[in-house]
C-alpha positions, 0 to 999 in steps of 0.5 A: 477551489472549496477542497483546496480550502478545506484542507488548508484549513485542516493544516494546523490541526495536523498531527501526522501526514503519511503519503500512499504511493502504489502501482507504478507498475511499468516493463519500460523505462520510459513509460515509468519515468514519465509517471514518476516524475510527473507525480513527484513534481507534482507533490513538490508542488503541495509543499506538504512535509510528511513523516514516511511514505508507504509505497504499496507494492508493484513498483516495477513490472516484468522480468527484464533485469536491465529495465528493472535497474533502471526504473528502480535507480530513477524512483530512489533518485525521485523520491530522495528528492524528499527526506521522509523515510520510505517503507516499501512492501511487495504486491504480486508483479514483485515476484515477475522475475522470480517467477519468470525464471522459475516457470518459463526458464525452468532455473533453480533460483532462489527467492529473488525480488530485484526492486528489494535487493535493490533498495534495501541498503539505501538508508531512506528505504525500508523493506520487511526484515524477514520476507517469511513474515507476514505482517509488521508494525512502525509505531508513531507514538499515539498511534501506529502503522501494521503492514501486510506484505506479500510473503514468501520463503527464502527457498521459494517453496511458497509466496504470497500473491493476489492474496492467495498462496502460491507454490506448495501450500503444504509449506505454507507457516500460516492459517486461520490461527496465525491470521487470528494472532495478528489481530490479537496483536494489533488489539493489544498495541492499545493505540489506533491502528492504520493497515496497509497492504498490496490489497484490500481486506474483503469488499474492496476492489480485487480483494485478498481471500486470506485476508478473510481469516484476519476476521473479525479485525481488531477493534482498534483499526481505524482505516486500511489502505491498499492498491493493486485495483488500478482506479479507471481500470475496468478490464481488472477491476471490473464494474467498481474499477472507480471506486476510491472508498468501501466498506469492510466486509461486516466491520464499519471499517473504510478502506481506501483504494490508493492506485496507482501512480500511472495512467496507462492501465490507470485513468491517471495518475494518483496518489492518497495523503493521509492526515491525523489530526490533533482532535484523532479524526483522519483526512483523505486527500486524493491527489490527481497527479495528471490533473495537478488537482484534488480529485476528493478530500474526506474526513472521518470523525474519532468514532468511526471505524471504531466498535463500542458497546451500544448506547442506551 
């Protein structure tokens, strides 16, 4: 096929490969296991080494412990099936237990997300270090990955889901001026610069509102990728339920939608690679993990995404 031979002809100009993995999103074992498996045969299969994984977020659902175990031993057994490290950060069904046992059960407990608990000693994971923080940052050298994880306090007196503030607001560390520091923060690293979150900033699909306060985004950002808006799932996702690629919102800035690694509320299940090539232009190959076959291949030139001064 014409994609299968562009990307191989891309092969040797790649500088870093980081594949996006999102919304595996399961109540039962055996419904996650069957997306899981499925996906990780299938990118066996590509024989593409990539430096790390980012896994989105909502790598389970629901609040039974039980169920939550086991689909949490069957993904770290799936995915030791490759030696890149794996960064996990939290989405909204993260927090299912925590807010389970808060609101319908009425127990004092204190900030518990199990999928991290569980995890976060295996040394191929790593999780944020500090749930209170709202943004970190893994360097690659020439350039450099800025995550936005969901965020929440240790007591549970506020967290972040669906891009919004849950809890008691008056609690919340961070505003307008926080949000304008990270992106102070980002400029200065000096290096292009990947985003990824559990969401989009605002224009793409179930786009998150505090993201609004990272504008206007640092200008060295070149793409951000995201999931929670399920590809082919038109009842959350609504009339753009299919769209893999937009705009930020009045910023030439893409972002790329890489949900979700099932096919229940998804209409298949699907994974993004992420290619930096040598000459700093970036290839997006979405990976139809049903299928067994590329669903799209994009490449976006050095200048895009990036503002200068205009040209005479």
């Amino acid at each position: 096929m014409l994609i299968d031979s562009l990307i191989k002809a891309a092969e040797p100009k790649v500088k870093h490969r980081i594949w996006v993995i999102s919304d595996l999103q399961q109540s039962l074992p055996e419904r996650a296991t069957h997306c899981m498996t499925r996906a990780m045969a299938d990118f066996l299969t590509l024989n593409k080494e990539v430096e790390l994984v980012n896994y989105l977020g909502d790598s389970v659902e629901g609040a039974d412990l039980g169920f939550i175990r086991q689909m949490t031993e069957m993904q770290m057994e799936e995915l030791s099936k490759i030696t890149a490290p794996v960064y996990y950060i939290p989405g909204n069904h993260d927090f299912d237990y925590y807010c389970f046992k808060t609101y319908r059960e009425r127990e004092k407990i204190p900030m518990t997300i199990p999928f991290i608990e569980m995890v976060k000693d295996n040394p191929q994971w790593h999780v944020p270090a500090d749930m209170t923080k709202m943004s970190f940052t893994v360097d690659l050298g020439d350039i450099a990955l800025v995550y936005f994880p969901d965020h929440a306090d240790p007591e549970g007196k506020w967290f972040t889901t669906h891009g919004e503030v849950r809890g008691d607001k008056g609690f919340y560390p961070y505003w307008g001026d926080a949000y304008k520091a990270v992106m102070e923060d980002i400029a200065a690293l000096g290096k292009p610069v990947l985003t990824f979150s559990h969401y989009s900033y605002p224009g793409g699909n179930r786009e998150a509102p505090l993201f609004r306060n990272f504008f206007p985004l640092a200008p060295n950002i070149r793409m951000h990728f995201y999931g929670h808006a399920h590809i082919g799932d038109a009842k959350w996702a609504g009339k753009d339920c299919h769209r893999k690629i937009c705009g930020v919102d009045d910023h030439p800035v893409m972002q790329i939608n890489c949900a979700s690694l099932e096919n229940y509320r998804g209409s298949a299940i699907r994974s993004v690679i992420v290619e930096w090539y040598e000459d700093d232009e970036i290839g997006i190959l979405f990976r139809n993990h049903t299928l067994h076959v590329w669903d799209d291949y994009m490449v976006v030139r050095k200048g895009d995404g990036i503002r200068s001064p205009e040209i005479d």
